[in-house]
C-alpha positions in Angstrom: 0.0 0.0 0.0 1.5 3.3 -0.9 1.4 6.2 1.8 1.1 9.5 1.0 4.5 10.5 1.1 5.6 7.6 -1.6 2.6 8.8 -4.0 4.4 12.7 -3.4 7.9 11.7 -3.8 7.0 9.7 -7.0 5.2 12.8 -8.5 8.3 14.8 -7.3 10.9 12.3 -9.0 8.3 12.4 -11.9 8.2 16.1 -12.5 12.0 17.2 -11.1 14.0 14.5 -13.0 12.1 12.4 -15.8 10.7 15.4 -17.0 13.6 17.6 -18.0 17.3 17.3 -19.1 20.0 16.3 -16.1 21.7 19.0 -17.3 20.0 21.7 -16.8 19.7 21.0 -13.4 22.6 22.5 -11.1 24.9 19.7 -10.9 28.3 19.2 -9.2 30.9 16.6 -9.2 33.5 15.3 -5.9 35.9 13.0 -6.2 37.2 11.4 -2.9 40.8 9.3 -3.3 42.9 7.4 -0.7 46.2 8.0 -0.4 48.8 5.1 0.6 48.3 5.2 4.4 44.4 5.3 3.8 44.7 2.4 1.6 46.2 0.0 4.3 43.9 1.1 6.9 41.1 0.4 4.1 42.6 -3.1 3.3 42.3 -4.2 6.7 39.0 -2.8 8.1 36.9 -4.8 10.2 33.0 -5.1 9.3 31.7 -2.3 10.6 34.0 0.3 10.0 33.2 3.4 7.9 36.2 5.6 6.2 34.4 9.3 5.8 35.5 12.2 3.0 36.2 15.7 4.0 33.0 17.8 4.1 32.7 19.6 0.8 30.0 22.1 -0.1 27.9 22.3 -3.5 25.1 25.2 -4.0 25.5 25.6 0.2 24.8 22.4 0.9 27.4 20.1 2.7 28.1 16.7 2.0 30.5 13.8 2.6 31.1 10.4 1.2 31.3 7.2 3.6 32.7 4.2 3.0 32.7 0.9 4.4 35.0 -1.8 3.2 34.1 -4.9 5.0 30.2 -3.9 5.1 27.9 -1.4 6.8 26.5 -3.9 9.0 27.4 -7.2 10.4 25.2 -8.6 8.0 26.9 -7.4 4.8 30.3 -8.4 6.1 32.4 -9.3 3.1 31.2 -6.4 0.9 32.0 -3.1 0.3 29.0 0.2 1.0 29.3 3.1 -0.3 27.3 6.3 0.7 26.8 9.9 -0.2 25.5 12.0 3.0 23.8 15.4 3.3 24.8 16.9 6.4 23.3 20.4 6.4 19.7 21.5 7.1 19.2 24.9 8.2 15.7 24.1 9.3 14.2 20.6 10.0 11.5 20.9 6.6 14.5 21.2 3.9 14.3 18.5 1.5 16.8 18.2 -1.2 16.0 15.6 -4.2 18.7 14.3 -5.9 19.5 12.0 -8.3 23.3 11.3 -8.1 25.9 8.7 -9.6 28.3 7.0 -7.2 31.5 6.2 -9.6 33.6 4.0 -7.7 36.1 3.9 -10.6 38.0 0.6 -9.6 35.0 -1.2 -9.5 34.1 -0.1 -13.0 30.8 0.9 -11.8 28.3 3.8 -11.9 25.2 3.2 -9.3 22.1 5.6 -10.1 20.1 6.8 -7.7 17.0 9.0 -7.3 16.7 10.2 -3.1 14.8 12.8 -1.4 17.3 13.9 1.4 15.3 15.4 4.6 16.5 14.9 8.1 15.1 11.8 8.5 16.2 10.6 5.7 19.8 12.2 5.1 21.9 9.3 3.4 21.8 6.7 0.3 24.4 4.7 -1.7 25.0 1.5 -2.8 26.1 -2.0 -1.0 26.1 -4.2 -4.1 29.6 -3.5 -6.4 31.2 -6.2 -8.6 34.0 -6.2 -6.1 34.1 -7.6 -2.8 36.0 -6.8 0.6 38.6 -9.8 -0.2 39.5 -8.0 -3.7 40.6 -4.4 -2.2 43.9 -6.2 -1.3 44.8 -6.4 -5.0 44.0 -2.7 -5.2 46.9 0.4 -5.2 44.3 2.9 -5.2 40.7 3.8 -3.9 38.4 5.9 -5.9 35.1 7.3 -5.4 33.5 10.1 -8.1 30.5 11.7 -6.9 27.8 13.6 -9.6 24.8 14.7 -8.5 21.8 16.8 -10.3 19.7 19.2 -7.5 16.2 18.5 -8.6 15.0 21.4 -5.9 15.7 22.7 -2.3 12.6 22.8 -0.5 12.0 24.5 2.7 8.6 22.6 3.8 6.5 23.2 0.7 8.5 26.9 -0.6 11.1 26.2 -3.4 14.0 28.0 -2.2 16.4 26.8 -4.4 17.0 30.3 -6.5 18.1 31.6 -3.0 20.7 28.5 -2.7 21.8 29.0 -6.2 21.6 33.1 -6.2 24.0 32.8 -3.0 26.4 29.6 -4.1 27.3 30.3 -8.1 30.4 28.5 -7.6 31.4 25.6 -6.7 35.6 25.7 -4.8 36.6 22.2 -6.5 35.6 23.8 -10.1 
């Protein structure tokens, strides 16, 4: 049975992304690498254990990557999560749509996802990659590309996403 909050966020991924070109949206693009130290702390991580980006900012929001070589939870020991987090809500109604790419370029995949970000609901990545926790031994480097399209920035039910893009034109990593 759908609620009314699925029935509103598939009208909102319905009109924000299917309905218009990616890119026109504002977009923006991180990419998070581990240097050699990381890496051996990466290649022997117990399950559980989360490696997290430096904060960066796009359009004044603030975001950071997470990732978990050996699984998110004890249940997906073995296998490697990846997440992209929105950290910054200057009142409890913002919701931020997205739909990003996670790139984890050693892997040789591209995960898709469409995600309303709100405060309850402020991460989303992937936990299924073509590699696996045993196979990040073999690897000399660590790669994570982040692009993501802002479908609005809603304050409740007020679009205020001019104001975010009047205010942020630039983005520091471009």
């Amino acid at each position: 049975a759908n609620t009314n909050d699925e029935e509103t966020l598939a009208v909102s991924q319905s009109n924000v992304f299917t309905d218009c070109d990616l890119h026109e949206l504002p977009t923006f693009t991180y990419e998070w690498r581990f240097d050699a130290q990381q890496m051996m702390a990466l290649k022997h991580a117990p399950n559980v254990v989360a490696f997290v980006s430096p904060v960066f900012e796009a359009f004044g929001l603030r975001f950071y990557l997470c990732a978990c070589p050996n699984g998110s939870r004890i249940n997906r020991v073995g296998t490697v999560n990846i997440f992209l987090y929105l950290v910054s809500y200057e009142s409890s109604r913002l919701k931020v749509p997205l739909q990003y790419d996670l790139h984890w370029v050693e892997s040789g995949k591209v995960s898709s996802t469409y995600q309303q970000y709100h405060i309850e609901s402020s991460c989303g990545g992937e936990t299924i990659w073509p590699l696996k926790t045993d196979d990040i031994m073999q690897l000399d480097t660590f790669t994570v590309i982040v692009t993501a399209h802002v479908g609005d920035v809603m304050d409740g039910t007020k679009s205020v996403l001019a104001q975010y893009l009047k205010q942020y034109q630039t983005l520091p990593w471009q």
